[in-house]
Structure formats: C-alpha cells, structure tokens
C-alpha positions as CSV (number, residue, x, y, z in Angstrom):
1,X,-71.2,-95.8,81.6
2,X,-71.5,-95.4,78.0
3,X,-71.8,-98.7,76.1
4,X,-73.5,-98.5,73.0
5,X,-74.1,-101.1,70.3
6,X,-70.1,-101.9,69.8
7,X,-70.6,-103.2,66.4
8,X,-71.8,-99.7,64.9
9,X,-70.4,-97.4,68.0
10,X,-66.8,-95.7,66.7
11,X,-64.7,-93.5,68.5
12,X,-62.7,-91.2,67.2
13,X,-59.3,-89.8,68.5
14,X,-58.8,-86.1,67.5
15,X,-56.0,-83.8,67.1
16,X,-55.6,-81.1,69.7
17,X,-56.1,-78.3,67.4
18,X,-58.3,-75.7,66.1
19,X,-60.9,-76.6,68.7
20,X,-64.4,-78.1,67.2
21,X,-63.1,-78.0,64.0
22,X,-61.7,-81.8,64.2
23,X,-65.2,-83.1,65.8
24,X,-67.5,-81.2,63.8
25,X,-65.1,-82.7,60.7
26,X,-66.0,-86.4,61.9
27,X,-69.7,-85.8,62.6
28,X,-70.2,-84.1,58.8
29,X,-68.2,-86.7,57.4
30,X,-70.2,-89.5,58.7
31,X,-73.2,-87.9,58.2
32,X,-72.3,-87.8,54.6
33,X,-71.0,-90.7,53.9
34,X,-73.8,-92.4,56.0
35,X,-76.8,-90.5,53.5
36,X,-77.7,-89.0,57.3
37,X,-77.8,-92.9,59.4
38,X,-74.7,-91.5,61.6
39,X,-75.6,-90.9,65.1
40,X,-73.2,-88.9,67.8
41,X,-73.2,-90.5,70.9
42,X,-70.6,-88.4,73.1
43,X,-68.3,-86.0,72.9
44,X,-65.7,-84.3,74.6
45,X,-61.9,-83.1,74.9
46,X,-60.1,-84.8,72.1
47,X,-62.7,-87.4,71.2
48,X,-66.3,-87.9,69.2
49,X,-68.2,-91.4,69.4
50,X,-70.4,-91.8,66.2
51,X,-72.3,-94.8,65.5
52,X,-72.9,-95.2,61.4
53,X,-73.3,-98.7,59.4
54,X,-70.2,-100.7,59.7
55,X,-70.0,-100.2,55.8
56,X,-69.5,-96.7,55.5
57,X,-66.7,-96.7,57.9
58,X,-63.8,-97.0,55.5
59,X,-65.3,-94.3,53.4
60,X,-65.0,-92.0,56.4
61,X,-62.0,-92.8,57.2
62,X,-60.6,-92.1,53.6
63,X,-61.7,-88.7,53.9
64,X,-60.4,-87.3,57.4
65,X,-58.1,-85.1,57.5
66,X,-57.8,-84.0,61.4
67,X,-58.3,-87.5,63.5
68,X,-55.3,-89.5,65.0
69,X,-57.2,-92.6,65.4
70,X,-60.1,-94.2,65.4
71,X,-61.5,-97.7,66.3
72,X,-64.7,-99.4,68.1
73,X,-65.7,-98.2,70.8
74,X,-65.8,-100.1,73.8
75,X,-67.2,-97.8,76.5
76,X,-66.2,-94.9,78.7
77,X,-65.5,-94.5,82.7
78,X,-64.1,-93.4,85.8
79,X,-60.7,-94.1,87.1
80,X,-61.4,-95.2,90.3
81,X,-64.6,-97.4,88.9
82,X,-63.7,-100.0,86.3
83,X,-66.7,-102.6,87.2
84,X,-67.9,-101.7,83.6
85,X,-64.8,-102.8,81.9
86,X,-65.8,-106.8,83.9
87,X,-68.2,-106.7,80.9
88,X,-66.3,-105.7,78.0
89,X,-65.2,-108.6,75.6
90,X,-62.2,-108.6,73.1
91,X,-61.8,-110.6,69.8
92,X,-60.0,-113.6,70.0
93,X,-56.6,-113.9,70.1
94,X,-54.1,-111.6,72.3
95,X,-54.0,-107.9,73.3
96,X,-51.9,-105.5,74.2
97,X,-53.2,-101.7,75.6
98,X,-51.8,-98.3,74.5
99,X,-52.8,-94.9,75.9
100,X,-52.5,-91.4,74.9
101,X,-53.2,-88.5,77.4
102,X,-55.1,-85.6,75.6
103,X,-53.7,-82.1,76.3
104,X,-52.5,-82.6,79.8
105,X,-55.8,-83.5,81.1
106,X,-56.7,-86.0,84.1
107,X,-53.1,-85.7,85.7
108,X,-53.7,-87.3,89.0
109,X,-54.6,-90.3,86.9
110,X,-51.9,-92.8,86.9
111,X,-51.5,-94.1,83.4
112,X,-49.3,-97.2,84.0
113,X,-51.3,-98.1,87.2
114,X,-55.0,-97.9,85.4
115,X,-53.2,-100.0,82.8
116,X,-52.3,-103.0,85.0
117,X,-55.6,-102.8,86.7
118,X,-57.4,-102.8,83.5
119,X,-54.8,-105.4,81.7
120,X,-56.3,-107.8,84.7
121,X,-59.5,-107.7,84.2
122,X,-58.8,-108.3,80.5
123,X,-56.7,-110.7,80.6
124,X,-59.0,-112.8,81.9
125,X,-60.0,-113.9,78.5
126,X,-57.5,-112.7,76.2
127,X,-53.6,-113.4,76.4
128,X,-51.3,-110.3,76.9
129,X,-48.6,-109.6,74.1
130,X,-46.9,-106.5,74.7
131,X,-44.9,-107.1,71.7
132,X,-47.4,-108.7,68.4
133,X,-50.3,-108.4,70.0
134,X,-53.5,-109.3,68.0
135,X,-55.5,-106.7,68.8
136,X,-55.0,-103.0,70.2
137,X,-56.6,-101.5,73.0
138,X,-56.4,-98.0,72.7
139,X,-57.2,-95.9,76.1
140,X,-58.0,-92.3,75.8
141,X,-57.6,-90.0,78.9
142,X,-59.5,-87.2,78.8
143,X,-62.4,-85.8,80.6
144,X,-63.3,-89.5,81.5
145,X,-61.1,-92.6,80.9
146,X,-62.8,-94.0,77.0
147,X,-61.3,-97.6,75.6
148,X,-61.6,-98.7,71.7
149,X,-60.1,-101.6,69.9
150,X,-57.7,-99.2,67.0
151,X,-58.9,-99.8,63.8
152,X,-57.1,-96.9,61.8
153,X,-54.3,-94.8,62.8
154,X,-53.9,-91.9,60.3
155,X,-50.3,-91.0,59.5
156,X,-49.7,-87.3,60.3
157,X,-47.8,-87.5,57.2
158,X,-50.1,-88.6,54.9
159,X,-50.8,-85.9,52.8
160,X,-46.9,-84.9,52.7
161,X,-46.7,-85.9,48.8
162,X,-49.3,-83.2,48.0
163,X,-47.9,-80.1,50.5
164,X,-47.1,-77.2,49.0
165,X,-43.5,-77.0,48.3
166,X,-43.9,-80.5,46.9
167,X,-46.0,-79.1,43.7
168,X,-44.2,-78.0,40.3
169,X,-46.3,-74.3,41.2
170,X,-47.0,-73.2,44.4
171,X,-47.0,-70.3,47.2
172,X,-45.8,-70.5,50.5
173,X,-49.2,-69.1,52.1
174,X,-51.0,-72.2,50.7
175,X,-52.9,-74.1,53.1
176,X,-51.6,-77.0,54.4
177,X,-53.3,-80.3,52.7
178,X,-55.1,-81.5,56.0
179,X,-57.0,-77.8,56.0
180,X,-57.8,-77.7,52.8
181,X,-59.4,-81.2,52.9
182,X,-60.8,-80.4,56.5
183,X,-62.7,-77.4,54.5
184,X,-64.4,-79.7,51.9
185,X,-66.0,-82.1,54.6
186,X,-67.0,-79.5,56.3
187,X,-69.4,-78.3,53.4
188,X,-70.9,-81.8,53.1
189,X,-70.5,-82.6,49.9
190,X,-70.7,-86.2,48.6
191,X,-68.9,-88.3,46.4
192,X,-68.8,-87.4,42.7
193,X,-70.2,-84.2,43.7
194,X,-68.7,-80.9,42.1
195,X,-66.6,-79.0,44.3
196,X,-65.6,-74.9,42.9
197,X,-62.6,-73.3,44.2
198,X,-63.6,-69.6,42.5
199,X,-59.9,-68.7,44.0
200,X,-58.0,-71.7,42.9
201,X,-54.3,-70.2,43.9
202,X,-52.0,-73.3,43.3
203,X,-54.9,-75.5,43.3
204,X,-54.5,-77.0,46.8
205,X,-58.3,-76.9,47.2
206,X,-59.2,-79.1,43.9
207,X,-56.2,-81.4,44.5
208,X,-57.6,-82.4,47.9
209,X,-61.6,-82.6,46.0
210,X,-60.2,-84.6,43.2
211,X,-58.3,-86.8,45.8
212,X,-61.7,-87.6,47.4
213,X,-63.6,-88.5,44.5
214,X,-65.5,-85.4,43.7
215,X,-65.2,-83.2,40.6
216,X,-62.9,-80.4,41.2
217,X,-63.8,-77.0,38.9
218,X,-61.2,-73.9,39.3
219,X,-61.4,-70.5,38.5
220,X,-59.2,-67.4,39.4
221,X,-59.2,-63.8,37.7
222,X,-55.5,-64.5,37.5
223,X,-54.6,-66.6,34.4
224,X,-51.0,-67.8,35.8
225,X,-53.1,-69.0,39.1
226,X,-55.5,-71.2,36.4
227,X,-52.3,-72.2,34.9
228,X,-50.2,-73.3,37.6
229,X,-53.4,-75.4,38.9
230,X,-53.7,-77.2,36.0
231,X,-50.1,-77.8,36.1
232,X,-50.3,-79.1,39.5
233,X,-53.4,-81.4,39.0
234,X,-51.6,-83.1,36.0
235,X,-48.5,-83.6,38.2
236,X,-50.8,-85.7,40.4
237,X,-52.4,-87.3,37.4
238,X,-56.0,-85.7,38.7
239,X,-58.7,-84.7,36.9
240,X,-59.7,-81.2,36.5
241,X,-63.6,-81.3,35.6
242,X,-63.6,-77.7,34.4
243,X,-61.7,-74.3,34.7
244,X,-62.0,-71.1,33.6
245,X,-60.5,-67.3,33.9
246,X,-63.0,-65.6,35.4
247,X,-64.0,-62.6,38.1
248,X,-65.4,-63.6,40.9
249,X,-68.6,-61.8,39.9
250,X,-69.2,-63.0,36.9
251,X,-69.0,-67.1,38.1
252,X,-73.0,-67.4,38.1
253,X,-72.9,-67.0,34.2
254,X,-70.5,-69.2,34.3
255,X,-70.7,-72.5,36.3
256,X,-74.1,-74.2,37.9
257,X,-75.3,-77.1,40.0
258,X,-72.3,-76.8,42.3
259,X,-72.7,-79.0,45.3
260,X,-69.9,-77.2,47.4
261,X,-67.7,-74.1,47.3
262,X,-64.5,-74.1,48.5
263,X,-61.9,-71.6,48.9
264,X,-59.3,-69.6,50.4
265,X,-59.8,-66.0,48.9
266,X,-56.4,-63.5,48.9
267,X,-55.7,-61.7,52.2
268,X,-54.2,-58.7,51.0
269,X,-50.6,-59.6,51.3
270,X,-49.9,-60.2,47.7
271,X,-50.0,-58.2,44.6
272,X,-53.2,-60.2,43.3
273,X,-55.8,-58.6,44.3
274,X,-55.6,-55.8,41.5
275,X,-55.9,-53.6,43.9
276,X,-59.3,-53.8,45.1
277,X,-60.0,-54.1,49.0
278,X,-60.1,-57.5,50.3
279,X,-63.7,-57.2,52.2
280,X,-65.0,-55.8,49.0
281,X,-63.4,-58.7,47.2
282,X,-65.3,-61.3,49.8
283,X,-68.6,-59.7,49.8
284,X,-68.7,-59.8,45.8
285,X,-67.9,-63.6,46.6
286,X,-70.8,-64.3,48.9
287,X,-72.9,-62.5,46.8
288,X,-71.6,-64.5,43.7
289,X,-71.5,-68.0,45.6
290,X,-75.8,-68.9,45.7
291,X,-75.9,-68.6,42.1
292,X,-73.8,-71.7,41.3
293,X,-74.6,-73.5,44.3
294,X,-77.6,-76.3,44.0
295,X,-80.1,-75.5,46.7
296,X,-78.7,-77.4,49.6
297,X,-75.1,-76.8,48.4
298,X,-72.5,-75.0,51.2
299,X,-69.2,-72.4,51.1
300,X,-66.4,-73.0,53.3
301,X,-64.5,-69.9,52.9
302,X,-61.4,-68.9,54.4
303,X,-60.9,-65.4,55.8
304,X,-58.6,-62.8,57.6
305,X,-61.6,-62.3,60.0
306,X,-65.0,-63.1,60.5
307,X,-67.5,-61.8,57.9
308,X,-70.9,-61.4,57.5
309,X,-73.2,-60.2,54.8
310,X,-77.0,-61.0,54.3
311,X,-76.6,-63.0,51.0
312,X,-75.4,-66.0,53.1
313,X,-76.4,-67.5,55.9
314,X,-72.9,-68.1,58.6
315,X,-73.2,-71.9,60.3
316,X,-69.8,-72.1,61.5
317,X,-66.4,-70.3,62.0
318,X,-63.4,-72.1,63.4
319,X,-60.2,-70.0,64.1
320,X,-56.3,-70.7,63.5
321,X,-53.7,-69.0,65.5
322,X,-50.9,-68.5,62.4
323,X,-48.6,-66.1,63.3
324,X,-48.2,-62.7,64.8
325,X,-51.5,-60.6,63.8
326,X,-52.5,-63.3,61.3
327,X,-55.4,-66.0,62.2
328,X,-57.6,-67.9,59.6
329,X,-61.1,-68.0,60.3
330,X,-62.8,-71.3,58.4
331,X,-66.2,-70.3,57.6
332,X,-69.1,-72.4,56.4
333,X,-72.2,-70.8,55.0
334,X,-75.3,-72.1,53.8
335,X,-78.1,-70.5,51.6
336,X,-80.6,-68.3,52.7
C-alpha cells in the first residue's frame, strides 16, 4: 500500500486526454509553485500523487488547466484487499463516497459492492450522509483502487468566458483556453514572470499568462493580429506588459529576459504566412527563441508535426488527435 504523509500527499484526478500531457502539467506546476519542494509519489492511468507544502496547494490549483479533481490522498489498493483502508482516518463529522471509473479500466471490479465494503469500515468512525455529507471520499478506479478526501473539483467550464468565440476578435483555429494554459505550465514559468507569444494570433496565449499572474508580451508580423490582441486583453480588463509588430527574426533586438515562450505559430491554412513555408517559418523561430529567453527560460510551441533543429534542445512533445489529417504536437524545448 501506498500511504504517505497525508497532510502533504495530494492526488490528483486527470482528464483522459492527450496522454502525459495532464500529469506532466501537475508535476511542473507543483514543481513551480513549490520553488522545486514537490515530490511525485505514484503515477498511473488517470491519476498523479504529489506531495508539496500544504501552502502552495491553492496556488496549483489556480493554475491547472487539465485535472478533474484533486484532494488528499489517503492511500491506494487492491480490490479484493482493503485491510489498509482499517487504518485510514477521516475528519470529523460525516461522509459520503463518490467514485469515478477511468477510461473503462478494472471492469470486473464492482463499483457499488467495493463501496459498501469500504463504507463499513469507515463508518466505523464517521457517520454516513449520502445526501450533505461533511466530507467527500472520492475513489478512483484505475490501475489499482486510490481513495482521497476531494478538496477541489475544477469546472470543465471554467475557462468558457475566455473561449474563442467569446472574444470581440478571434479565429476559429484558436486553441481552446485549457491548451493554451496547459502550454504555459508546461514551460515552468513562475509567477510575475514574463511570458512572449512571438505569434500572438487573437491573443489566447497572453490572456491565459496574464490570467495567471505573469506578464504577457505579444508580437506578430501581422499588425491586425497585434491589434485584435490588444483588443481582446482590454475586453478582459488584462494587462498587456508589452507588444510590438515584429518578424519573428528580428524578436532578439527586440525583447530580453523572457522567462518563457509560448506560442502556437500558423500551420499553413491561412493567408498569414506571407507566403513563406511553414517549416522555414518555425525554424527561424527556434533559432530566434534563445535570444530572448533568460538562461533557464523554456518554449512550448505548437506544431503541425514534430520538429527538430539544433538551436533548441526538444524535452517533450505531446500529440492531439484534431481532425482528419490534422494533429497538434505541444512541444517544449529548453536551451542548449
């Protein structure tokens, strides 16, 4: 059995998509917002179990962008062996247990059944309110059977006020809110830090950096894209640090000391690339991107397809299915 320190030990309920992308999301965030004290414990379909200082929990959770739910972790198991749970103690007051079954997994587990035998043992100690309980056991079935007391449920929804048709300019290939932000943790980048989206589009990018406390700087070589982003941070009442009309070459005589760039470059479908080929457009980009970045300072970019040149250094790449021949490859690269 797992069973960590339960007053640090969090686990975290992913969404089923896009792979490692909602894990490795949690354990960046944490480490960030932990100055590197976050430790992962497990892992595993559907679920990550960090321990960080109780105090920095909020912050991560303000950030996340691809988690269902999260809460303190009470310890992991088999079905058929729930002697561990004998030792697990609740808060005071009553309970009541919810369960969620991640991507079909454990079938010949009996949900309703494992939650009467657990309830039992439980009850025990605490009352059972099905109805207003005080507290909420949440079970996880997944590889192994993993209970946590919910502390945070994140509304799917949450980012709905900032999605793209909801902005004065926008562009229906604009990533979805929950990406974009998904993209910034990735990079690492703290708090007031300074965030550059080199191909600010509609501005999606900066919203979501501005949102999350850091300073958002946009550039495009299009002067309606700068415009409409400044039109859509002031509909938010954000603030855009800097801006500028600018190639994507020239940005290192531009901007400096950025702690993270992200973006989501043109794929070719639209007029606005002035005609130049889109890999020669990205590796102009990853050439450009070390000289405004600090020394530690990351890229999540995302492409068509993977790419590599040798002025970056690749970490990650997480893919998303969109449609027909179209995927989005997230990619994080660090300096050389």
């Amino acid at each position: 059995m797992i069973q960590p320190d339960v007053n640090k030990a969090y686990l975290f309920e992913l969404l089923g998509e896009l792979k490692d992308m909602p894990r490795d999301e949690v354990l960046r965030t944490a480490e960030t917002e932990s100055d590197g004290r976050s430790v992962r414990i497990s892992d595993g379909p559907g679920y990550v179990v960090v321990s960080v200082p109780e105090e920095c929990v909020d912050g991560i959770n303000d950030r996340l962008a691809l988690t269902h739910m999260m809460g303190e972790f009470l310890g992991s198991f088999e079905a058929d062996d729930l002697s561990s749970v004998e030792g697990m103690t609740l808060p005071e007051g009553s309970f009541a247990i919810r369960y969620r079954r991640f991507g079909g997994m454990s079938p010949d587990v009996d949900s309703q059944k494992l939650i009467r035998r657990i309830g039992d043992i439980l009850s025990k100690h605490n009352d059972v309110d099905l109805k207003h309980p005080d507290v909420v056991v949440r079970m996880l079935i997944s590889d192994r059977i993993h209970l946590y007391l919910e502390r945070k449920a994140f509304d799917a929804d949450l980012l709905r006020e900032r999605k793209v048709s909801e902005r004065p300019f926008f562009s229906p290939i604009s990533l979805h809110p929950k990406y974009a932000r998904a993209l910034i943790n990735l990079t690492g980048v703290k708090r007031g830090g300074t965030v550059l989206d080199p191909f600010c589009g509609t501005g999606g990018i900066v919203i979501e950096a501005a949102s999350m406390g850091m300073k958002a700087v946009a550039s495009d070589f299009d002067p309606e894209m700068v415009a409409g982003t400044r039109e859509n941070m002031e509909f938010y009442n954000l603030p855009l640090a800097d801006f500028e009309v600018i190639d994507i070459s020239d940005i290192p005589d531009r901007f400096h000391d950025i702690d993270a760039v992200a973006c989501d470059p043109p794929y070719g479908r639209s007029t606005k690339t002035g005609g130049e080929n889109i890999d020669s457009i990205y590796a102009r980009a990853l050439k450009a991107f070390p000289g405004v970045l600090t020394e530690n300072g990351k890229a999540g970019v995302v492409l068509p397809h993977v790419f590599q040149t040798g002025d970056m250094r690749l970490d990650a790449v997480y893919v998303q299915f969109v449609h027909g021949t179209l995927s989005r490859h997230y990619h994080i690269f660090g300096r050389n």
